[in-house]
Backbone as CSV, one residue per row, in Angstrom:
resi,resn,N_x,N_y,N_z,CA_x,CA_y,CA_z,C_x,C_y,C_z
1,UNK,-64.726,-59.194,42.414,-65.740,-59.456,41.411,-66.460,-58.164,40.996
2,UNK,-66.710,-56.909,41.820,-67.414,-56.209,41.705,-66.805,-54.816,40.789
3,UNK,-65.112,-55.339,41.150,-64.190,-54.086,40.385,-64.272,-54.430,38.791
4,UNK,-64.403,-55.982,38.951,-64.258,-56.549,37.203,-65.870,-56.387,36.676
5,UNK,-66.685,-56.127,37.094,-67.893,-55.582,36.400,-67.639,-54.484,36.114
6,UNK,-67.603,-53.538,37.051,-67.165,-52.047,36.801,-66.328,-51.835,35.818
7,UNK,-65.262,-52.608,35.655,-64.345,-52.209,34.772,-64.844,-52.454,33.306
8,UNK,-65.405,-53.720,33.005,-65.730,-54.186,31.923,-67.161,-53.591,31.707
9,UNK,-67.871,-52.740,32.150,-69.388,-52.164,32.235,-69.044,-50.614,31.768
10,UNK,-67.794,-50.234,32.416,-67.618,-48.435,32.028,-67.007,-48.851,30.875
11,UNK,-66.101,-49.976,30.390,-65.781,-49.932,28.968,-66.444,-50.527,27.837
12,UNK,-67.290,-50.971,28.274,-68.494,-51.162,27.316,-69.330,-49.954,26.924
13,UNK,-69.619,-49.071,27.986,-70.489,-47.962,28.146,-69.748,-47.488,27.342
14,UNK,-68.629,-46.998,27.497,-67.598,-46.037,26.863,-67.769,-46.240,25.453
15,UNK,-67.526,-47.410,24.941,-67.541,-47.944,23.809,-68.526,-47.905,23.145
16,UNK,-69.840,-48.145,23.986,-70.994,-48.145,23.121,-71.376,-46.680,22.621
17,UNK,-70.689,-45.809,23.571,-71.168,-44.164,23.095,-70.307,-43.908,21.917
18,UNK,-68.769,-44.146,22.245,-68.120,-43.627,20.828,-68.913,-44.404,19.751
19,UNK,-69.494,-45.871,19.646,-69.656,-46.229,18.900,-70.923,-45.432,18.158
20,UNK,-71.764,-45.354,19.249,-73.076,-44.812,18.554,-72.975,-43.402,17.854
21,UNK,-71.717,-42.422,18.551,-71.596,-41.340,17.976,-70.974,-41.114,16.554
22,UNK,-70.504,-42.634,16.514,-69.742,-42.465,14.879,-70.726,-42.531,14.194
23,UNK,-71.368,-43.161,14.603,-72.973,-43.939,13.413,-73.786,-42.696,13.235
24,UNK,-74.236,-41.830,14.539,-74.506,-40.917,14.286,-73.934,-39.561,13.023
25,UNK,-72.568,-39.120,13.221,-71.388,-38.564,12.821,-72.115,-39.224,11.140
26,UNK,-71.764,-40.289,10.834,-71.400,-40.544,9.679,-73.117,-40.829,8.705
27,UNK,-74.024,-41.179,9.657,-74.920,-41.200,9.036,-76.146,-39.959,8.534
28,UNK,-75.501,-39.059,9.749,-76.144,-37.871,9.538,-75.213,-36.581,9.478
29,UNK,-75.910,-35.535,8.867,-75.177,-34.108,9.293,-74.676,-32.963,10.432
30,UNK,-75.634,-33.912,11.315,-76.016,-33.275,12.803,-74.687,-33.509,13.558
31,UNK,-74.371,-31.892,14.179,-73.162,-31.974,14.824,-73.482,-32.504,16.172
32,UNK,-72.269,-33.093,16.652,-72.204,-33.776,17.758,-71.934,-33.110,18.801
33,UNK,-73.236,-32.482,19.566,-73.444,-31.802,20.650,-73.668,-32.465,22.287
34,UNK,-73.965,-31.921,23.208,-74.163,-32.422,24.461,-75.419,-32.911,24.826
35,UNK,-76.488,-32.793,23.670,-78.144,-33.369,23.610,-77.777,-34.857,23.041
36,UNK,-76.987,-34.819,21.946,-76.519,-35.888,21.153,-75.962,-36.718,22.224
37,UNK,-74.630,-36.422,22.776,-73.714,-37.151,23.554,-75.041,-37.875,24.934
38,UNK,-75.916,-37.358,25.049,-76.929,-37.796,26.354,-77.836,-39.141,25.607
39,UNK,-78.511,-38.627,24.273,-79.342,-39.538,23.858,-77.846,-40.783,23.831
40,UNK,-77.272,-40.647,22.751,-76.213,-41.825,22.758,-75.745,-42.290,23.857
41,UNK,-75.518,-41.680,25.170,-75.172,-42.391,26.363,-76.081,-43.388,26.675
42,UNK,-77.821,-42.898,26.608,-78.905,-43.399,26.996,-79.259,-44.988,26.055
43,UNK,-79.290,-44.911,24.857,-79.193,-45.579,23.775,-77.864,-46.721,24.458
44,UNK,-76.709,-46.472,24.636,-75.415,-47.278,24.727,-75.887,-48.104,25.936
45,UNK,-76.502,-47.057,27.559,-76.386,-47.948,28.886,-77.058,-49.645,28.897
46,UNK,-78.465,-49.542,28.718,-78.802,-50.666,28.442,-78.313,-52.174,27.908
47,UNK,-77.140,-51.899,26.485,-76.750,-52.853,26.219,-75.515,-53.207,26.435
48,UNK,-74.837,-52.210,27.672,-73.759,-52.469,28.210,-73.817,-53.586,29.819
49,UNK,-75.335,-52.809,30.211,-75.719,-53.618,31.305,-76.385,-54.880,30.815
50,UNK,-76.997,-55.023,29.744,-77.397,-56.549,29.658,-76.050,-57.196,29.288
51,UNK,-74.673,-56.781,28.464,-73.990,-57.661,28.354,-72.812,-57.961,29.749
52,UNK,-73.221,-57.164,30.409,-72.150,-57.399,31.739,-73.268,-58.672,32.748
53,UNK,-74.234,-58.417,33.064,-75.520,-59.221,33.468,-75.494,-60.437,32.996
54,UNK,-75.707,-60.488,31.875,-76.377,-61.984,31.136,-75.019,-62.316,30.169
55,UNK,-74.481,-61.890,29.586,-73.176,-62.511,28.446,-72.278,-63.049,29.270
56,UNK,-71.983,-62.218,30.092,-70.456,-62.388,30.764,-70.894,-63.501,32.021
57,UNK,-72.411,-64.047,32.199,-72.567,-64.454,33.403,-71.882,-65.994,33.000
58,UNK,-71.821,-66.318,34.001,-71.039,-68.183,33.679,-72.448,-69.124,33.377
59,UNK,-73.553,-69.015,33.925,-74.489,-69.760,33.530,-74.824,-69.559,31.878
60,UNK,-74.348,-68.324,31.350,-74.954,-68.234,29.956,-73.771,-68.812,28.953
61,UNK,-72.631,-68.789,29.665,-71.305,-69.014,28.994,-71.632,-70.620,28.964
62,UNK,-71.882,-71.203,29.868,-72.388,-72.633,29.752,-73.202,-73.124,28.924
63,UNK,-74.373,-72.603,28.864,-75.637,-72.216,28.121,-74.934,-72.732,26.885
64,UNK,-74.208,-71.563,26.779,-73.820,-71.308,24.940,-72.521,-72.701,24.614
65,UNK,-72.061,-72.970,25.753,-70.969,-74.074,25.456,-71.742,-75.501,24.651
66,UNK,-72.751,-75.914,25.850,-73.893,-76.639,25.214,-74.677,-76.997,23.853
67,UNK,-74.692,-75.938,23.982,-75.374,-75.545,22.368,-74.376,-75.476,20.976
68,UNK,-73.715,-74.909,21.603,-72.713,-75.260,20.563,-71.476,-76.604,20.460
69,UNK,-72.184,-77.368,21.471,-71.061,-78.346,21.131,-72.217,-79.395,20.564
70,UNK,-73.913,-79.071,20.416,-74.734,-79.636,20.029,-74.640,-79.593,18.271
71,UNK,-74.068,-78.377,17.929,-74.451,-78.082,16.609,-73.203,-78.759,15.465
């Protein structure tokens, strides 16, 4: 259980940085340095750990089954 967090938590992380660095990249002029690559890591961790925590948990997967079999 603990390898499949890890796994799915560093590729979220991962993901959330390339992601933020494109947004960065494309929305601004500012080259993509090692100050950049830190804020965007910092920016990415948070919503990699709430979605490994709370999305992926089975009580929320339930949660959401509920609700949507309400609607």
């Amino acid at each position: 259980m603990l390898n499949r967090f890890l796994e799915f938590f560093i590729v979220g992380l991962v993901l959330g940085v390339v992601e933020d660095l494109i947004a960065i990249s494309l929305a601004t002029e500012k080259e993509i340095d090692l100050r950049v690559f830190v804020i965007a890591f910092f920016v990415a961790l948070p919503f990699a750990i709430f979605s490994e925590l709370i999305v992926d948990h089975n009580k929320f997967k339930n949660l959401m089954s509920k609700w949507f079999k309400r609607i």
